[in-house]
C-alpha positions as a printed NumPy array, in Angstrom:
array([[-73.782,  -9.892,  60.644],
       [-71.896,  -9.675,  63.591],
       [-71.649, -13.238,  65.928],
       [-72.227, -11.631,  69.686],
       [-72.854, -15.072,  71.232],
       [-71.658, -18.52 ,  71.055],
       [-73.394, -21.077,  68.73 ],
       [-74.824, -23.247,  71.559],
       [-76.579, -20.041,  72.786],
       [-78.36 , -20.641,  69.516],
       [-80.283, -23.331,  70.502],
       [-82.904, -22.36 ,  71.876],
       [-83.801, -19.805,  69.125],
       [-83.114, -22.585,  66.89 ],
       [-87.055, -22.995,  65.52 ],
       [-86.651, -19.137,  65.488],
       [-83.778, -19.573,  63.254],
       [-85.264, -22.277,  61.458],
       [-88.343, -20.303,  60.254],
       [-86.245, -17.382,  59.423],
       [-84.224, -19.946,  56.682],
       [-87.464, -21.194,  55.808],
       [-88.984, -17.937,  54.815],
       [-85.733, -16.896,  52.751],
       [-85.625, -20.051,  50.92 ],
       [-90.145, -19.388,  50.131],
       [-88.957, -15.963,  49.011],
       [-86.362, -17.384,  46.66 ],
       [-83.756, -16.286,  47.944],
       [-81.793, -18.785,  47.69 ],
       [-82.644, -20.448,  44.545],
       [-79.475, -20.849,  42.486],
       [-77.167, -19.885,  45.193],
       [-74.648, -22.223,  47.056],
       [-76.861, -21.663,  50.001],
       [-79.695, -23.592,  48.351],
       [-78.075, -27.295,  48.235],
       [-76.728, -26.601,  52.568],
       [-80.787, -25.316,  53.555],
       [-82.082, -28.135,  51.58 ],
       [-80.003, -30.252,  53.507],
       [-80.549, -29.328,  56.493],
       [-84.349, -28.544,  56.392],
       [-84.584, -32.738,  55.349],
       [-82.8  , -33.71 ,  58.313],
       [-85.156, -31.794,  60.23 ],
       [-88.02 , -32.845,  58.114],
       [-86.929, -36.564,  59.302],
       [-87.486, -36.168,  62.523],
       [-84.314, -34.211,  63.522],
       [-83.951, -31.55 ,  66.435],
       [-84.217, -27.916,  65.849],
       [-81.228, -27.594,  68.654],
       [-78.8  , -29.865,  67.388],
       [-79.061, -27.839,  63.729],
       [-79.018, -24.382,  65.52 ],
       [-75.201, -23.854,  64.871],
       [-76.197, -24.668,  60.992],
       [-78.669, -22.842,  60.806],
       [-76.658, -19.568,  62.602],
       [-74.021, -19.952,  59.932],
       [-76.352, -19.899,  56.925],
       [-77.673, -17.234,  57.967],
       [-74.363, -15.319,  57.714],
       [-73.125, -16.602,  55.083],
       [-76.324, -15.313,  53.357],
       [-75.911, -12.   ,  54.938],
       [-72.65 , -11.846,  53.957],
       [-73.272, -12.453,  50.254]])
């Protein structure tokens, strides 16, 4: 995957981005992977109460690192 705009543009596709991780991780994806322990993270901070934009940048670099793999 190829990064053609800054992280903060990433906010607000950041639910977008979000559901897209989400989906991955249903699929099992990520199960067993180092990816699985930084989504599961993440996904409780939002889960708490957290915002979708601050976690964008997070959620951008999952998703190439799991391209990348």
């Amino acid at each position: 995957m190829t990064r053609l705009t800054s992280p903060g543009e990433f906010c607000d596709d950041a639910r977008l981005l979000f559901t897209l991780l989400d989906a991955i991780d249903s699929d099992g994806i990520m199960a067993g992977t180092p990816f699985a322990a930084r989504w599961s993270a993440v996904k409780a901070r939002i889960d708490a109460g957290g915002a979708y934009e601050a976690e964008s940048e997070n959620f951008y670099e999952l998703l190439v690192a799991i391209d990348g793999a």
